[in-house]
N, C-alpha and C positions, 0 to 999 in steps of 0.2 A: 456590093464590091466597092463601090465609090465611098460606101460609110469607114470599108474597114481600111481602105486606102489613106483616108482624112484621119483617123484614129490615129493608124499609126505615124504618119508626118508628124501629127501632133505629139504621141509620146516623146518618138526622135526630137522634137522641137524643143519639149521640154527637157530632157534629161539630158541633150547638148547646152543650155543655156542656164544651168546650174554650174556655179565656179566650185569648180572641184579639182582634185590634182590626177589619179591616174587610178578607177574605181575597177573591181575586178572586171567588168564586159570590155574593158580594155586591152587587158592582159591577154594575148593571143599568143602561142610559143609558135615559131616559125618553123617547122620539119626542114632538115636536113636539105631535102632536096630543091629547096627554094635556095637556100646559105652557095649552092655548090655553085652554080652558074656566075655568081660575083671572081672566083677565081679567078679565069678565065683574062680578067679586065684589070685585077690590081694587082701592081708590083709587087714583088716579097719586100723591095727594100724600103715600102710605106709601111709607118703606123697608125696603126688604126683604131677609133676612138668609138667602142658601141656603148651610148649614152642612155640606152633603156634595157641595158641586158646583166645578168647576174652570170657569174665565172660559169654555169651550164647553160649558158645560150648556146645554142646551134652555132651564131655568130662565132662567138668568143672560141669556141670548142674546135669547129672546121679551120677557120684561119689558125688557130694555133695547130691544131694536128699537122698544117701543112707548109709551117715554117715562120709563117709571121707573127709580128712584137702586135697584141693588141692589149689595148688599154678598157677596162669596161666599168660602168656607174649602173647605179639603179636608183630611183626613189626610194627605198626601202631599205639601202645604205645611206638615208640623207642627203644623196646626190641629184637634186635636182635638176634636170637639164636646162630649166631656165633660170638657174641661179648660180650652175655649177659650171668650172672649165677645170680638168684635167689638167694638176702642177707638168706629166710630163709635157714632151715635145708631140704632136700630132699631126699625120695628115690628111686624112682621109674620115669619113663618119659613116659608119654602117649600121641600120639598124632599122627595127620594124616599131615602127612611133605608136605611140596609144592613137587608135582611132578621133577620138573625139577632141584632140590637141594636133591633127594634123597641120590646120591651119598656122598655128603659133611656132609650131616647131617651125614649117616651111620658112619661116618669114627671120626666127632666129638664126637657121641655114643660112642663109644670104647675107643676113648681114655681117653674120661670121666669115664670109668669102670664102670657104675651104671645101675642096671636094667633096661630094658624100654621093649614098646610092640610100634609099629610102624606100622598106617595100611599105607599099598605097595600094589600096583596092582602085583598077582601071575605072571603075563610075563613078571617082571621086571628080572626074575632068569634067562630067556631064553639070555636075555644082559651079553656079552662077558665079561664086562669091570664090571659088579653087582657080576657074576659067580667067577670071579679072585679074586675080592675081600673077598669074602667069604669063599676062599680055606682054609686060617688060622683061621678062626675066628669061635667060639660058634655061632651056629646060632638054634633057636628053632621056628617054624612056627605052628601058630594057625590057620587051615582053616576054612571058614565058606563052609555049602555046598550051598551056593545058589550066582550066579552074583548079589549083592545090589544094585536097582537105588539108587541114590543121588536127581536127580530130577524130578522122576517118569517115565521116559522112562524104558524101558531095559536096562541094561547095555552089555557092548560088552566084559568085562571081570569080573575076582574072584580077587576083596580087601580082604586081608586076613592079620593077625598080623606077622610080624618079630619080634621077640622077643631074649633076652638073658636077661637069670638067673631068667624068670618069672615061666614056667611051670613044672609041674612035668616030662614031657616026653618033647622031643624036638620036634617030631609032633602027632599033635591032631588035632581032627576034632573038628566040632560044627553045631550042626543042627541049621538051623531056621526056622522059621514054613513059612517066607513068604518072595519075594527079593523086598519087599517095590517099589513095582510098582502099575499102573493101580488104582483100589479101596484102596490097601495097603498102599498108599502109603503116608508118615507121613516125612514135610521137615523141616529141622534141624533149631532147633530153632535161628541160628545164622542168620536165613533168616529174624527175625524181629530185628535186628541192622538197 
């Protein structure tokens, strides 16, 4: 157990420490039901900037079905998130970041000063180098209570929102009535691109 433990760190170690931009074990499309719960918390009269999502993001898709102006980029439209800013007006940033650029994205968050909600898998807090980071910083956490499949299995952990300057309290819960698996289970319209 201890060898297959060490292997896989090791993989993970290697295949985080290759400079590369956004490779497909990245690419995770967000169900619906993780997107709904942000309602809840943002004005209609904000615009909102989702910097890793294409016009069939869940993101892009819910906030517009339900009134609001969002603005969205992709790497794959050449829109690099860390090269790229949105000619319109913005204020708010929603969006589920590539796994393996959390850290950079977090750190361009900040420095950009502008509200955002970020769904992060919850045992990214337990990483030494996530933890350090965060000692200085606002940080306000939206939990859902349920692990959410993505693609109908179970999931092995809780995506939940990072956020700054969105919620009333810095942590909150959120019930959901089901973790989008088995019968429940409903795949992110980014799956028909």
């Amino acid at each position: 157990m201890l060898v297959l433990e060490l292997y896989n760190y090791f993989n993970l170690y290697n295949y985080m420490k290759n400079d590369f931009h956004y490779k497909k074990r990245d690419e995770y499309y967000t169900p619906k039901i993780l997107v709904e719960p942000l309602l809840d918390y943002i004005p209609k009269d904000k615009v909102i900037w989702c910097p890793f999502d294409t016009e069939n993001s869940e993101y892009v898709l819910v906030f517009k079905e339900n009134g609001y102006k969002v603005i969205h980029s992709h790497i794959d439209e050449d829109k690099d998130f860390f090269t790229y800013t949105p000619d319109e007006s913005f204020d708010i940033i929603i969006s589920n970041p590539p796994f393996t650029k959390k850290l950079d994205v977090l750190k361009r968050l900040y420095e950009m000063n502008k509200p955002f909600c970020l769904l992060l898998g919850l045992p990214i807090l337990n990483y030494q180098v996530i933890g350090n980071f965060f000692l200085d910083k606002e940080l306000q956490l939206l939990i859902v209570d349920k692990k959410v499949s993505f693609d109908g299995n179970t999931c092995a952990f809780n995506s939940s929102y990072f956020c700054y300057k969105i919620l009333p309290r810095d942590l909150m819960f959120h019930h959901l009535d089901h973790n989008n698996s088995g019968e429940n289970h409903l795949s992110s319209r980014m799956y028909d691109e």
